[in-house]
C-alpha positions, 0 to 999 in steps of 0.5 A: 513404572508410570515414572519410567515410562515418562522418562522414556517419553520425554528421552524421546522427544529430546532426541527428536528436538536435537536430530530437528534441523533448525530453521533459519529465516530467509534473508531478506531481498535486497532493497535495489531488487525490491524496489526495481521489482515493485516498480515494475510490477504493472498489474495489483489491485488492493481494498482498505479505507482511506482518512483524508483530512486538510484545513478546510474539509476532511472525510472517510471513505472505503477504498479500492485501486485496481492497476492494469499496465498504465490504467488506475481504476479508483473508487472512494465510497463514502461520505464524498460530496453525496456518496463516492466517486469512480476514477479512472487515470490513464497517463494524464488523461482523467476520468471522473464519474460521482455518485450524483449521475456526473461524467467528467473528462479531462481538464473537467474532471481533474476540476471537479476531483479537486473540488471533491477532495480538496487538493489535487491527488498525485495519482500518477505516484501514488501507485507505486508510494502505496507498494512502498517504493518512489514512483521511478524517473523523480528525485526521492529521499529514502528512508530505510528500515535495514532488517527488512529491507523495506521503507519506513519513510520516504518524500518524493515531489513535496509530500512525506509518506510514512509506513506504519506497518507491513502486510506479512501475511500477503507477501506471496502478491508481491513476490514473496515481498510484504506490502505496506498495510498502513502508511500516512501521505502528508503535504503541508496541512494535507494529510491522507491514512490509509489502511490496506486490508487486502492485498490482491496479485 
């Protein structure tokens, strides 16, 4: 009875496994649309932590960007000069506040933030290089993962960048499109990693 009753229970599930539609993925969006969408998303903010390594320094720091329209808000806390520093880009115009009291502007503060990292960080692009598309209006060589849909590695205005992994889990922020999770921007000897660990709309 018991080997009957066992038989019935497994005939059951089989028929339930067989009338189950299966699911199919959905294909993934067109890299034009994707990248035209990326590019033209104004307002994301992100938290990870960034390597910066170069032939005469290097450091780790914890980082978080918040971009609203043109505005960048930037802060890096951590071992720079003696402990982090507030950036704000809007356009061309630089605002720099460190952790020992500083306020820059201007020419000054693009100054000293060279002076603080070591090379002069491409801001401007680097918005849209952290979404994983060429920031829009300049030449960039691209590198397609065809699948997916998505870039694996892209050089746009003398740097490299390579995309190591993708943020499935929060592709809802970006309109059902996953966001890079890691990603290495290299000029020369200048190498910055960066590690996305979250992702906010």
């Amino acid at each position: 009875m018991i080997r009957a009753l066992c038989i019935a229970v497994a005939a059951a599930c089989l028929a339930a496994c067989a009338s189950a539609p299966l699911r199919t993925p959905e294909p993934p969006v067109p890299w034009p649309e994707r990248r035209a969408a990326l590019q033209a998303q104004e307002a994301f903010a992100l938290s990870g932590r960034v390597a910066v390594s170069t032939p005469a320094n290097g450091f780790n720091a914890s980082l978080r960007w918040r971009q609203a329209g043109e505005v960048s808000e930037v802060s890096l806390d951590g071992p720079l000069g003696v402990g982090g520093a507030e950036i704000e880009l809007r356009g061309d115009d630089l605002d720099l506040r460190t952790s020992r009291g500083e306020h820059l502007e201007g020419e000054a503060a693009h100054e000293a933030l060279l002076r603080e990292v070591g090379f002069p960080l491409p801001l401007a692009a680097l918005r849209y290089w952290l979404r994983g598309v060429p920031a829009p209006g300049a030449a960039a060589d691209e590198v397609l993962d065809e699948a997916r849909q998505r870039l694996t590695r892209l050089v746009q205005a003398g740097w490299e960048i390579d995309y190591a992994a993708y943020l499935d889990s929060t592709a809802r922020s970006a309109g059902d499109m996953a966001l890079p999770r890691r990603l290495e921007v290299r000029h020369g000897e200048t190498r910055v990693r960066l590690v996305i660990d979250r992702w906010l709309p």
